[in-house]
C-alpha positions in Angstrom: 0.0 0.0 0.0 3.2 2.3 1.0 4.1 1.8 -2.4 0.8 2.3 -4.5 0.8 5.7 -2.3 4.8 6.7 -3.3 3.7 6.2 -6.8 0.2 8.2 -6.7 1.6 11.3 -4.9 4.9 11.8 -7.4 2.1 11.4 -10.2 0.3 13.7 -8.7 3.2 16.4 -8.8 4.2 15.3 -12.5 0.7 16.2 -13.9 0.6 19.6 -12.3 4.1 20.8 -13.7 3.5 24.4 -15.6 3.1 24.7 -19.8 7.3 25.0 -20.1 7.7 21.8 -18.6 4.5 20.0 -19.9 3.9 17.2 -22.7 0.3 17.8 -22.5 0.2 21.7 -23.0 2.4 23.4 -26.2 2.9 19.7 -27.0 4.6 19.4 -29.6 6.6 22.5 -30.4 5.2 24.4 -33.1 8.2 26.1 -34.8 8.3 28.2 -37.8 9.3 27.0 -40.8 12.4 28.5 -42.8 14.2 27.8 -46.2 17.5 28.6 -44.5 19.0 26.8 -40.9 21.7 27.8 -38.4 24.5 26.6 -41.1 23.1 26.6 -44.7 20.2 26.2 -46.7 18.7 23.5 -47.7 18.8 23.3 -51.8 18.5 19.8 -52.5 17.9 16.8 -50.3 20.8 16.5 -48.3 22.1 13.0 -48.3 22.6 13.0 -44.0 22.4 15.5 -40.9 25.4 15.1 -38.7 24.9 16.3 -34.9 28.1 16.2 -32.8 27.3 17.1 -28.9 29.8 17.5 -26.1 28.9 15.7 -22.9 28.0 17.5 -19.5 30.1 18.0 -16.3 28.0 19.0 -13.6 29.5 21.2 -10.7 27.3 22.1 -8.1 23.2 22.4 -7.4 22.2 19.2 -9.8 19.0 18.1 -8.8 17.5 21.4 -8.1 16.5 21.1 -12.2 14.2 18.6 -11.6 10.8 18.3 -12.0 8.6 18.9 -10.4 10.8 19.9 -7.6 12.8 23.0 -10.0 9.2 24.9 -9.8 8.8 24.7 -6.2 12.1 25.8 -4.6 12.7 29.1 -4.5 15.7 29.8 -6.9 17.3 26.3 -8.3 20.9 27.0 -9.7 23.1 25.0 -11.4 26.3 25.0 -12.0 27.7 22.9 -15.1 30.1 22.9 -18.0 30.0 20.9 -21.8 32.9 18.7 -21.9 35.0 17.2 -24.8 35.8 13.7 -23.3 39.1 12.3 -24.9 39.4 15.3 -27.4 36.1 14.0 -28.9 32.6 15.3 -28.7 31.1 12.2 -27.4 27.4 12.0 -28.3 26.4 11.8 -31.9 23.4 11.6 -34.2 22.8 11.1 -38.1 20.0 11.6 -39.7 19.1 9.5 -43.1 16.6 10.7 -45.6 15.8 7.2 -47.3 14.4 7.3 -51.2 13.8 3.7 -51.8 12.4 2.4 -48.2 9.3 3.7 -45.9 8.9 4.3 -42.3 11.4 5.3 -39.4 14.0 3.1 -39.2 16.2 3.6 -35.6 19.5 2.5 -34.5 21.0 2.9 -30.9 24.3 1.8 -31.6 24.1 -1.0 -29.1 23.3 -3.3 -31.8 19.6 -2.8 -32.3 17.9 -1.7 -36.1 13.9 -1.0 -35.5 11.6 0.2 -38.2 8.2 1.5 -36.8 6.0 2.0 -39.9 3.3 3.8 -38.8 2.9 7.0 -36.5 0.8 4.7 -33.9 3.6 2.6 -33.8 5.9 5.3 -32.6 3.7 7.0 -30.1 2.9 3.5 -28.3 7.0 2.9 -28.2 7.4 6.5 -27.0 5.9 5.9 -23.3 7.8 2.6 -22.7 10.7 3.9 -21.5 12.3 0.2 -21.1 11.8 -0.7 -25.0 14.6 -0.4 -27.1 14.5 3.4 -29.1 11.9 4.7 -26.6 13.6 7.7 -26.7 14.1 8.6 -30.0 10.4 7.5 -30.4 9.7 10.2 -27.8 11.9 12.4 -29.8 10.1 12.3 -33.1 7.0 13.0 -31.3 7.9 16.2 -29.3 9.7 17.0 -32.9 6.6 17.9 -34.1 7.4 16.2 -37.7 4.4 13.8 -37.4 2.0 16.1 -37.4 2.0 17.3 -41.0 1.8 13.8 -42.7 -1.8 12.2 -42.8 -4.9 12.1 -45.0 -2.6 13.8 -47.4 -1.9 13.1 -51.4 0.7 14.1 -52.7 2.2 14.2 -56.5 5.7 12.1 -57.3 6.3 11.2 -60.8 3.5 12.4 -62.5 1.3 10.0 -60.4 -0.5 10.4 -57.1 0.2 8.7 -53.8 -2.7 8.4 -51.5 -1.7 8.7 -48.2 -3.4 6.5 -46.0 -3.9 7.8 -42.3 -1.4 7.2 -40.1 1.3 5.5 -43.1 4.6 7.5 -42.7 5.8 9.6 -45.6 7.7 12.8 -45.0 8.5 16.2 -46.9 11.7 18.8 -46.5 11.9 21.8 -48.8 9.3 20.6 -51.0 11.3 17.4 -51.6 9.3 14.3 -50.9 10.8 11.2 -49.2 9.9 7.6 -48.3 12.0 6.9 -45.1 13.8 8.5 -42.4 16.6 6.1 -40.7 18.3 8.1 -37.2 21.6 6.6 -36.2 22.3 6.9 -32.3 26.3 6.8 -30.8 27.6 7.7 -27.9 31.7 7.3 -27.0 30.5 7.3 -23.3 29.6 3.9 -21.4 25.8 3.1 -20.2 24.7 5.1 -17.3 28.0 7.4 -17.4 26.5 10.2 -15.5 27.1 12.9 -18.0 23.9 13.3 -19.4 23.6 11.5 -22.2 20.3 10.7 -22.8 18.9 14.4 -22.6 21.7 15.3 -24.9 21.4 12.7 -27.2 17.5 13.9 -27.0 19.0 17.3 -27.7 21.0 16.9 -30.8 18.2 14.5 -32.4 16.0 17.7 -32.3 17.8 19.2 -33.7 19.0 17.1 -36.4 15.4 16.6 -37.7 14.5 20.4 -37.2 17.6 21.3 -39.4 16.2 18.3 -42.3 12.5 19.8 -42.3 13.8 23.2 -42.2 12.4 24.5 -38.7 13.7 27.6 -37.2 15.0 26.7 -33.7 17.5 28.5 -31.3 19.4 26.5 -28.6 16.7 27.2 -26.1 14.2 25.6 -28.3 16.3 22.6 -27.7 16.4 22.6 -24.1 12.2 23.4 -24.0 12.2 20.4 -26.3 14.1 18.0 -24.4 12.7 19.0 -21.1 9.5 18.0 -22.7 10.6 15.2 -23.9 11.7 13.9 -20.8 8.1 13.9 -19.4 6.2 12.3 -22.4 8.4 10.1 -22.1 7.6 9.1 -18.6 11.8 9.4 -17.0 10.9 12.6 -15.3 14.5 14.6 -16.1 15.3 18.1 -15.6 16.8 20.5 -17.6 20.5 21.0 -16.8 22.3 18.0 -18.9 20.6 19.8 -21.8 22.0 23.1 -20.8 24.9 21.7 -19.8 25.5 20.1 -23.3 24.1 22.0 -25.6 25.2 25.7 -24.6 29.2 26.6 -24.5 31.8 26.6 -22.2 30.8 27.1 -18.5 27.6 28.6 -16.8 25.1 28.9 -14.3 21.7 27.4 -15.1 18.3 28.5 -13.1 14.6 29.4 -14.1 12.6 32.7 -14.7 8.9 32.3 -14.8 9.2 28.6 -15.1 11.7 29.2 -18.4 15.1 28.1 -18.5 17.6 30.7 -18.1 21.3 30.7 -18.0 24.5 32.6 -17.9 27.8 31.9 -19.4 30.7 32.3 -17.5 33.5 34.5 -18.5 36.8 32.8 -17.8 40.9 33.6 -18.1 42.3 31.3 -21.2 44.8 30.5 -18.3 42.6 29.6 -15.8 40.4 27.3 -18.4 43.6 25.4 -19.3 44.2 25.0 -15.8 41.0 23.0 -15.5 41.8 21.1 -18.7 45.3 19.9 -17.2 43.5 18.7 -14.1 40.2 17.5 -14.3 39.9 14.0 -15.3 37.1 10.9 -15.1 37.5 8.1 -13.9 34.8 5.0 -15.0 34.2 3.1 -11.8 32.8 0.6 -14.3 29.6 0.3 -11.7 26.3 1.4 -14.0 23.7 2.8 -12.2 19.4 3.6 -11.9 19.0 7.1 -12.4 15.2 6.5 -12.1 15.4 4.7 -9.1 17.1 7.2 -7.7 14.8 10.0 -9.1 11.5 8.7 -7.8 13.7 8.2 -4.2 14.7 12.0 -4.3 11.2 13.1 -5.5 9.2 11.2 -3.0 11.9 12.9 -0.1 11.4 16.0 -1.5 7.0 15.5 -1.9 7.0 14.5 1.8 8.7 18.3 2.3 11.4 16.4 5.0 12.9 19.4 6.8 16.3 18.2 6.2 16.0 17.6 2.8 14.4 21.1 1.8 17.4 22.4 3.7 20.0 19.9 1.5 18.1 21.6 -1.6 18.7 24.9 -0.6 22.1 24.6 0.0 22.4 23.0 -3.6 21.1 26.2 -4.8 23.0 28.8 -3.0 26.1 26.8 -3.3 25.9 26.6 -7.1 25.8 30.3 -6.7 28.7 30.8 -4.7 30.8 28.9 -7.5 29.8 30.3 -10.0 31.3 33.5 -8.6 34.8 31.6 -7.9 34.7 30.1 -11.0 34.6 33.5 -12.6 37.2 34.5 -10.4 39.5 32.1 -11.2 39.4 29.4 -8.5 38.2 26.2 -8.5 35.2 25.3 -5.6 36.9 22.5 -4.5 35.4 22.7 -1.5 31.7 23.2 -2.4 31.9 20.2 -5.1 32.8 18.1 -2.6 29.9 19.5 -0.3 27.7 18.5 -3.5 29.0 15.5 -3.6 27.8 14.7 0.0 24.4 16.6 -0.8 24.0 13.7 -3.4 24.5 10.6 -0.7 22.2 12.0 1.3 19.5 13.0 -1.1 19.9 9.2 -2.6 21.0 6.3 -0.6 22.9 4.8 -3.1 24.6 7.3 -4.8 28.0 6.1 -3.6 28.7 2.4 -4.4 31.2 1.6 -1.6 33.7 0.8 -3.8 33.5 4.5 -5.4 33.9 5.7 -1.6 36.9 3.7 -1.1 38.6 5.2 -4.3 38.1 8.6 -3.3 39.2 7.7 -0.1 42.6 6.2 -1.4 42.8 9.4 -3.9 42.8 12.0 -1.3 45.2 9.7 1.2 48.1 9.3 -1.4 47.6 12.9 -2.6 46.8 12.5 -5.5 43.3 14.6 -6.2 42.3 17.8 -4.2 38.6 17.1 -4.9 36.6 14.1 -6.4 32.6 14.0 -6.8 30.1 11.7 -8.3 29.0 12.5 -12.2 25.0 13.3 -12.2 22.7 11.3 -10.0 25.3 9.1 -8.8 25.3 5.5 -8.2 27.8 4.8 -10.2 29.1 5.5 -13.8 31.8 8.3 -14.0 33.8 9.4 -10.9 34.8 13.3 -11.6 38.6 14.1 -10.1 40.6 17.7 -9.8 43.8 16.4 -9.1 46.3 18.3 -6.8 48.3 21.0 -8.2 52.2 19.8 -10.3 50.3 16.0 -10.3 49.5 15.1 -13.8 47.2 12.5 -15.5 50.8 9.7 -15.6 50.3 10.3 -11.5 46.7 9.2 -11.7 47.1 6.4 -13.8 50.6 5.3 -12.0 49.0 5.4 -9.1 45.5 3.5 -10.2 47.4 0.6 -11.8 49.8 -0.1 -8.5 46.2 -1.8 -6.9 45.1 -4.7 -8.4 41.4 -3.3 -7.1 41.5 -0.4 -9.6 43.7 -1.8 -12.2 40.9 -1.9 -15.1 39.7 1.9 -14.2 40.0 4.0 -17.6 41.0 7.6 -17.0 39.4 10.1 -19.8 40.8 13.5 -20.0 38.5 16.8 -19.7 38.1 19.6 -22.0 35.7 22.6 -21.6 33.8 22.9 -25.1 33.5 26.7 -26.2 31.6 25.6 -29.3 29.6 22.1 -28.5 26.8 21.5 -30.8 28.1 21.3 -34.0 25.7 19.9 -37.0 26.8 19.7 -40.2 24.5 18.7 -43.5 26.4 16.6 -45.9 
């Protein structure tokens, strides 16, 4: 009963979120068309989209973006930066017009092809978030690109198709199509903590709003996902979009239930600083962000003194480093605060053995601060190693214990230009 109870009250403060946040208001978004997008216009068909996306480094005040939570505290902040991982941008999407086949054919790079052939097909995968391509079904429908393609007839040589309600066909630019194929990568593990599912979300959007020649701006693309993430049933906020999608370093929070955020103006010396010493560490330990969303979200609905406090102190603290950020000094001590904010909001959000490595980083002097990547409980371990010890230290050090010795160490670099789609 305890449980039928959990589950009625955080469905309860899901349906209420405001229109910004909402799959069932504004749903889906209605953007202009254009014969021209950000890069350049669209003359003929274009054989594929390409969407590159840097991942997301989060800093301080995660979980203050969430729904429905991020509309109830006073002032949520966070704090995050988009990060090359390995020199790469490390999410990925290509978009496909297809001539000679029909229907939506999706692959998530983990070995799975799906073709849904009708739109019913794709709203019914959209809401079952455990079915392979859920999410990109999700995607296509908050995309908006479904709406325009029933009970229509169109002309193709010199004959007329009848489209029969429901049968996928699609138009760009006048140019008619059969088939649309998406093709999903990621460089980063399952569960990595960087925010990869929003972001993938992210650049998908905008892949197809670039093919059908929508006008979007980057903050269409954080609406978009946001929505996204509520149709389809995971409940996330908005900060790995923001995170990922807009440049370099800055401080996310809301104004009248929108999105807002500032970017951070930083020394080049100071941002090669953080290059040379922030690193990731896989612990190799995946995680259940949803499990650990409906925990926090029922903590949070029962309004538990100690946890409104733990939010608030997100908040303010993602404030506070934002300002030493700008001034050239890494919070060292407030990420770390953040990253004992996180084990108490979620039991769970420290696997022991992730504890322990921290532990043995900071005794052998190795880091001066290591925190958790997203909602914890596992994935990527985030490290700011000591001043004059270098990445060869970390791994030296790493590979001495047989305990550690399969850890992969990535290197970190902040992404002044991180969404990056090019039409080929």
């Amino acid at each position: 009963m305890r449980n039928i109870l959990s589950h009625l009250a955080i469905t309860a403060a899901i349906h209420n979120l405001p229109r910004e946040c909402s799959s069932k208001i504004d749903f889906p978004l209605n953007l202009l068309p254009t014969t021209t997008t950000p890069t350049i216009p669209l003359i003929s068909l274009p054989k594929r989209i390409q969407v590159k996306v840097a991942g997301r480094m989060d800093l301080a005040g995660g979980w203050t973006d969430t729904p429905p939570i991020t509309y109830e505290l006073e002032t949520p902040h966070v704090l995050n930066a988009a990060i090359k991982v390995d020199g790469q941008k490390p999410i990925k999407a290509d978009i496909f017009p297809l001539d000679h086949l029909t229907g939506l054919w999706i692959s998530t790079g983990e070995g799975t092809l799906r073709c849904f052939e009708t739109k019913n097909e794709i709203i019914e995968n959209a809401q079952k978030p455990s079915e392979s391509c859920s999410l990109i079904c999700a995607v296509i429908v908050a995309s908006g690109i479904l709406e325009k393609f029933e009970d229509k007839k169109w002309a193709k040589d010199d004959t007329f198709m009848c489209i029969k309600s429901k049968q996928l066909q699609f138009e760009s630019n006048g140019i008619h199509f059969g088939g649309l194929f998406i093709k999903c990568h990621s460089d980063l593990p399952h569960g990595s903590g960087l925010g990869t599912s929003s972001i993938l979300s992210g650049a998908v959007l905008a892949g197809l709003w670039t093919l059908f020649c929508k006008q979007f701006t980057n903050d269409d693309i954080i609406k978009g996902v946001l929505k996204v993430e509520q149709y389809h049933t995971t409940g996330g906020g908005w900060q790995d979009q923001v995170g990922g999608i807009i440049h370099g370093i800055k401080l996310g929070s809301l104004l009248h239930h929108s999105v807002t955020y500032r970017i951070l103006s930083i020394s080049k010396t100071f941002e090669e600083s953080l290059n040379q010493r922030l690193f990731l560490i896989y612990t190799g330990k995946t995680r259940l962000a949803k499990n650990l969303l409906q925990t926090v979200l029922l903590n949070w609905i029962q309004r538990d003194l100690d946890i409104v406090l733990a939010f608030r102190t997100l908040a303010s603290e993602a404030e506070k480093a934002a300002k030493q950020i700008s001034a050239g000094i890494f919070p060292s001590d407030i990420v770390e605060n953040y990253h004992e904010i996180k084990k108490k909001l979620a039991v769970g959000s420290e696997p022991s053995f992730v504890g322990d490595l921290i532990k043995d980083l900071k005794d052998a002097g190795i880091v001066e601060a290591a925190w958790i990547a997203g909602a914890g409980g596992g994935g990527f371990l985030y490290v700011y190693l000591k001043e004059n010890i270098s990445r060869q230290n970390l791994e030296n050090h790493i590979c001495k214990h047989s305990e550690y010795s399969l850890l992969k160490v990535s290197s970190v670099e902040i992404d002044n230009n991180p969404l990056q789609i090019e039409i080929q």
